[in-house]
Structures are given as C-alpha cells and as structure tokens.
Backbone as a ProteinNet text record, in pm:
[ID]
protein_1_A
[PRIMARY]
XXXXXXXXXXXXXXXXXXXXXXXXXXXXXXXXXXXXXXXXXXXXXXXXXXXXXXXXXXXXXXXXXXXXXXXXXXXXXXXXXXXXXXXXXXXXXXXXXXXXXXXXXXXXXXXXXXXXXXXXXXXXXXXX
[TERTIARY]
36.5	-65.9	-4.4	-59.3	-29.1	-34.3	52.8	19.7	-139.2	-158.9	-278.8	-411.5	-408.3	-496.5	-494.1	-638.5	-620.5	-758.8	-732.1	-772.8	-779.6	-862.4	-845.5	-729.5	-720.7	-630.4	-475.5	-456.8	-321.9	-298.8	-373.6	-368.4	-291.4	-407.1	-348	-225.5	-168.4	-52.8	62.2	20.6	97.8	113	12.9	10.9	72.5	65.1	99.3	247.9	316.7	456.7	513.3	460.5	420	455.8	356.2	364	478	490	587.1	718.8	754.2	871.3	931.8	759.3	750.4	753.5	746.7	723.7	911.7	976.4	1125.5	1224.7	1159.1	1211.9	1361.3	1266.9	1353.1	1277.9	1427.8	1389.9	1378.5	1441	1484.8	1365.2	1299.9	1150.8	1080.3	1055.3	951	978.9	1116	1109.9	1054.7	1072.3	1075.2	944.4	827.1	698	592.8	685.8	637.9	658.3	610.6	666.1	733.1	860.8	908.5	782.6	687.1	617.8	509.2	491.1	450.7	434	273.9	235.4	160.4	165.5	121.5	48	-46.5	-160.5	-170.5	-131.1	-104.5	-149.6	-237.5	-193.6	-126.7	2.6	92.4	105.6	27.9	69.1	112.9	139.7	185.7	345	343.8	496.7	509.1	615.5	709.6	727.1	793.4	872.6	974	1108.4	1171.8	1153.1	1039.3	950.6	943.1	867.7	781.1	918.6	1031.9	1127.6	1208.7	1206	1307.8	1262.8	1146.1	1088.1	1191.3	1206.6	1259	1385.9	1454.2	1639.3	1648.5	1555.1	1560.5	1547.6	1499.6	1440.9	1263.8	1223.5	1114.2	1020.7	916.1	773.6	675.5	684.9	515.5	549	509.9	588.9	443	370.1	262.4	156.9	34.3	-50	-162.2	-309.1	-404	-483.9	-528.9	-630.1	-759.1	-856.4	-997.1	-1063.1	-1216.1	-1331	-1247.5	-1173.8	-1098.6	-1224.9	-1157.7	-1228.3	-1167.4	-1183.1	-1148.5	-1229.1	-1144.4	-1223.6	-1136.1	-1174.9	-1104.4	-1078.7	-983.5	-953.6	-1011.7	-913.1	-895.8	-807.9	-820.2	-703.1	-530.8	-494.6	-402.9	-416.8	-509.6	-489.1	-641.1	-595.5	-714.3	-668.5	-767	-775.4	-828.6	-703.8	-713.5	-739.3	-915.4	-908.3	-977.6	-904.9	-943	-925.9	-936.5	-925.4	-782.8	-670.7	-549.5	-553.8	-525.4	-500.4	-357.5	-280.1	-156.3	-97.1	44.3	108.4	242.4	257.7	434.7	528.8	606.4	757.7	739.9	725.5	750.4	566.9	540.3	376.8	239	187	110.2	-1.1	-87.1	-209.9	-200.3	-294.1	-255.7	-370.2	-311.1	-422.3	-465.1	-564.8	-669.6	-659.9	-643.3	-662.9	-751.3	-791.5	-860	-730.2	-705.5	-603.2	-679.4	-661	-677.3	-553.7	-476.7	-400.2	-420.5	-361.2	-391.1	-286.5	-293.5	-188.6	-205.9	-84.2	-75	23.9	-49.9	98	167.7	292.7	386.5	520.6	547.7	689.8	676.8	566.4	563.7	507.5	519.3	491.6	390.1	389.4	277.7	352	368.4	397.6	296.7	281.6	196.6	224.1	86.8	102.1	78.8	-19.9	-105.4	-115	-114.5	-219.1	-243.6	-377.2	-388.4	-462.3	-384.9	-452.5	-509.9	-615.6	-673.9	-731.1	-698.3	-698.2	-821.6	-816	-986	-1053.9	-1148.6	-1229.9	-1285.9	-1314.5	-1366.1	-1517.1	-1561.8	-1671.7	-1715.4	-1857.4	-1876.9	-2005.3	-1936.5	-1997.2	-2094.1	-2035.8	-2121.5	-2231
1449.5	1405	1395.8	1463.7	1487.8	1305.3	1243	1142.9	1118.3	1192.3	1189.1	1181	1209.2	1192.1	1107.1	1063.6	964	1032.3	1037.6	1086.6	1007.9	1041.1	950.9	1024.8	1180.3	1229.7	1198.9	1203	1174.9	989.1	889.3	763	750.9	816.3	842.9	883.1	975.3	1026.9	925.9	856.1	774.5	639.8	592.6	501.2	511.6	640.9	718	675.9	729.9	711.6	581.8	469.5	343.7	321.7	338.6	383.1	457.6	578.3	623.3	545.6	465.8	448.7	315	257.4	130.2	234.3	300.8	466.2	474.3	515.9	545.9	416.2	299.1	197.2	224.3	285.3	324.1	210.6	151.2	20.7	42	182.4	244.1	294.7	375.8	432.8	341.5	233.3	129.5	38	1.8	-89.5	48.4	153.1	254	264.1	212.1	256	149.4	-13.9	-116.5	-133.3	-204.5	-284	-370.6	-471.2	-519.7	-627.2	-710.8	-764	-768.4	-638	-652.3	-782.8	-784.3	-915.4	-912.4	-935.5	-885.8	-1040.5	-979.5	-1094.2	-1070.4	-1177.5	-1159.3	-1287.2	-1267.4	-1383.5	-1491.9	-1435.9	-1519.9	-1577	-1515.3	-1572.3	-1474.9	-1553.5	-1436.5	-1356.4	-1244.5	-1205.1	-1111.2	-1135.5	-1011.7	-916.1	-835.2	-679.6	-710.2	-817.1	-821.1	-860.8	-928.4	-956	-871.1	-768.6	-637.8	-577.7	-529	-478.1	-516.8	-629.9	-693.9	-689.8	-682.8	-663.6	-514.2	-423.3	-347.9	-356.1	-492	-491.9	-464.3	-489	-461.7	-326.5	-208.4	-101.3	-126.8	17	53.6	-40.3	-102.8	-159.5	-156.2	-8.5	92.6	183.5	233.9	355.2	466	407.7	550.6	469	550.4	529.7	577.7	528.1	659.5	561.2	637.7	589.7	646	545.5	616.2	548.5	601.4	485	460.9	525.2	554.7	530.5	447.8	436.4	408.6	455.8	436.2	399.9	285	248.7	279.9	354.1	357.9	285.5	158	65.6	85.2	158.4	219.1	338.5	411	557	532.8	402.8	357.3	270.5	263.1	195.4	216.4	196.6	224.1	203.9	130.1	47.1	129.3	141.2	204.5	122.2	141.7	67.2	109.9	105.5	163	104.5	153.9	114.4	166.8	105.7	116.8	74	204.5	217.3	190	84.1	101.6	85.4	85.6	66.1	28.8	-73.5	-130.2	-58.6	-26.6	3.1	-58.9	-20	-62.6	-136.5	-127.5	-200	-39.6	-95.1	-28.6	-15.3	-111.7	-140.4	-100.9	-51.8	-28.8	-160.9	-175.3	-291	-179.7	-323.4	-264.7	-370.1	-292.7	-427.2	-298.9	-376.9	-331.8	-380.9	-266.3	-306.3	-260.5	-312.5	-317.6	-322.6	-183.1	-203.7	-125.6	-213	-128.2	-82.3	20.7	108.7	167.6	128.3	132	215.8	287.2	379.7	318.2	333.6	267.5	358.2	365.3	477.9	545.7	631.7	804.1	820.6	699.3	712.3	607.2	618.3	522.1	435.4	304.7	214.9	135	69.2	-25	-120.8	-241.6	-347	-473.4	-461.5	-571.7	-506.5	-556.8	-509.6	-658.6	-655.3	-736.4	-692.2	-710.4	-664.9	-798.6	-714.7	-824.4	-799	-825.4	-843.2	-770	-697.4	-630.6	-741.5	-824.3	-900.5	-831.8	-898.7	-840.1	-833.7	-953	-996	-901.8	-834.5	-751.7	-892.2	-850.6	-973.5	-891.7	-774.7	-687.7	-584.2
897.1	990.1	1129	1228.5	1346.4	1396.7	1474	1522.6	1598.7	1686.5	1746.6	1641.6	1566.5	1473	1349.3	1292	1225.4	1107.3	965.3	888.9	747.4	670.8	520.2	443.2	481.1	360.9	431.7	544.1	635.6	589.3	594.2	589.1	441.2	384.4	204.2	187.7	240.7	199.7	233.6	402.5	392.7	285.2	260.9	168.7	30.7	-28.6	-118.9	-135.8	10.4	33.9	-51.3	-7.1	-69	-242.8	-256.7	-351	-464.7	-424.8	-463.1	-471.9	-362.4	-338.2	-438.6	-513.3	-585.5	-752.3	-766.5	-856.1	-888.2	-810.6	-821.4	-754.2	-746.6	-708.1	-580.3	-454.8	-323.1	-223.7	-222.6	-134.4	10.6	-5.1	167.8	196.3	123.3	157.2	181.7	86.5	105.3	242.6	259.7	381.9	548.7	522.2	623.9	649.8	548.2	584.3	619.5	595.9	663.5	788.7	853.7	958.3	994	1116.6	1107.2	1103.2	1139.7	1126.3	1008	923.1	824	699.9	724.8	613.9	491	392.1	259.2	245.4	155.2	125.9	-25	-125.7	-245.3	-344	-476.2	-565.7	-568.2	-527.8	-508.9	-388.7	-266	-86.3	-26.8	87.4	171	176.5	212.3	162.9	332.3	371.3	446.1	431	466.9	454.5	361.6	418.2	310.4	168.9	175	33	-69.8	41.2	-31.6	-107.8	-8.6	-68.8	-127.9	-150.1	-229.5	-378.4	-396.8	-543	-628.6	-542.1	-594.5	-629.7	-601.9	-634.1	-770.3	-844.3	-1013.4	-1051.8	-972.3	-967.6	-998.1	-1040.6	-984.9	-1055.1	-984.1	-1043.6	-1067	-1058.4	-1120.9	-1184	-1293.4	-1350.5	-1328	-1290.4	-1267.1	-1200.5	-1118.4	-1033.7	-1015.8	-985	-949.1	-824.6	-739.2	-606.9	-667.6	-630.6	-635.6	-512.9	-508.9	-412.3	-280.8	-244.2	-88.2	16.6	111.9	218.6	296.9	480.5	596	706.1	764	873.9	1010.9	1097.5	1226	1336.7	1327.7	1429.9	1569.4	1589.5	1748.9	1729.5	1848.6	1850.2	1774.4	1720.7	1696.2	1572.8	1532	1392.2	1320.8	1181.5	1093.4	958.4	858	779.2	590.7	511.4	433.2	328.6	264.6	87.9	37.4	-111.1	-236.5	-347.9	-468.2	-587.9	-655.4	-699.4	-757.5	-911.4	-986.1	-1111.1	-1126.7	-1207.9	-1219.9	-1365.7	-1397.9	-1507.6	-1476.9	-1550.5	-1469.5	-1597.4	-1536.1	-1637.5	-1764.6	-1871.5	-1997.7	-2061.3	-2008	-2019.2	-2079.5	-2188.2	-2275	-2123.4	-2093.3	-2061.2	-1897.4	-1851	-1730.3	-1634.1	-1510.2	-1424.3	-1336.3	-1214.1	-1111.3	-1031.7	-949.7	-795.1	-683.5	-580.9	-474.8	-371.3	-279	-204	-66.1	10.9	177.1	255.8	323	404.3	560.2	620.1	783.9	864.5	897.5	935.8	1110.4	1160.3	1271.9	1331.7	1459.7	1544.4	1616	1560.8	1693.6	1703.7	1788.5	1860.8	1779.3	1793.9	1773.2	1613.1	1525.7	1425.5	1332	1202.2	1123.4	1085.4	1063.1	1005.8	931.9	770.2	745.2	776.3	851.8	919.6	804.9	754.5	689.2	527	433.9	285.6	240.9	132.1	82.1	-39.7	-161.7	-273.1	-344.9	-437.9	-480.5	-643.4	-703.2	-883.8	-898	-999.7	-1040.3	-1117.6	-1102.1	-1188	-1320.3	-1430.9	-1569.8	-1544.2	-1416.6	-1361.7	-1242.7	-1239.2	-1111.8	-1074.8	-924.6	-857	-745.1	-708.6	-585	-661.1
[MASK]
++++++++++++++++++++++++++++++++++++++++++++++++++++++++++++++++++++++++++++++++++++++++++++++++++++++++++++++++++++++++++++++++

C-alpha cells in the first residue's frame, strides 16, 4: 500500500502482519507494527506495546487465523479504522474462538503503524 493511500485490502494486510507475527511468535515483527504509544483495550485492561509483545516471550499465541465482515472507516488522509470478525486457535487448543477486534491505524514518518485495538469476546448471545 502506497503511503498516500488508504484502502481495506492495504489496512488488512497490514493488520495481517499482526497477526502473523502472533502465528510464528516474532516479537520483532509485532513490536515493528505498533506504535510507541500504542494502546490495547482488552478483557483483561489496558495493555502497551510492551504488553502486546511481551506475550510472545513464550513463543507463538495463535497457531492459525481467519478475518471475515471487514470493515473500514476513513479517519482522515492519515488514519483509518480497521474491524472485523477474528476466527482463532491458540497453540495446542482443539476449539477455535471469536472476538470482534477494532484497530486504528495511523501514518507516521513515511509509514503505518497500529495505534489503538480493542478486541472484544464473541458473545453465545446476539444482541444486534
């Protein structure tokens, strides 16, 4: 994705990155695609960058992944707001989960960094 532009399939890929990097448990990828200000909104509270990456000192914490119900909202020429639906499966685990994740992704010196996510548990309950 060209910086100047801002797209659902370019946002995705970055997010993807993400992903992946929680996939092969690369702490270097994952801290590279946050921000130094980066804030996570979680079950558990709020978490940092070094938070996020520190989960991986054990290695990896997803062993597989799927996105669906993708959606984008366009901030401004500089940021824009990626959420969807996350299929996952942790290392060693039969059953796979679902959360709805919301993260927002911002340009800064020349490139994308994620600023914000906040995932949120799939209910057994549909409420919308």
């Amino acid at each position: 994705m060209r910086v100047d532009e801002i797209d659902i399939a370019g946002i995705a890929a970055l997010e993807a990155e993400v992903w992946d990097a929680l996939v092969s448990g690369d702490a270097a990828a994952d801290e590279r695609m946050l921000s130094d200000d980066f804030v996570g909104v979680y079950s558990t509270g709020f978490a940092g960058r070094s938070d996020h990456v520190e989960q991986l000192a054990d290695g990896p914490t997803v062993a597989e992944y799927r996105v669906s119900d993708e959606r984008l909202v366009v901030i401004s020429p500089g940021a824009a707001l990626y959420a969807y639906r996350a299929d996952y499966r942790r290392p060693g685990a039969a059953e796979w989960e679902t959360m709805f994740v919301s993260s927002l992704w911002c340009r800064r010196d020349g490139g994308w960094v994620n600023t914000f996510s906040q995932d949120t548990a799939a209910s057994p309950y549909r409420t919308v």
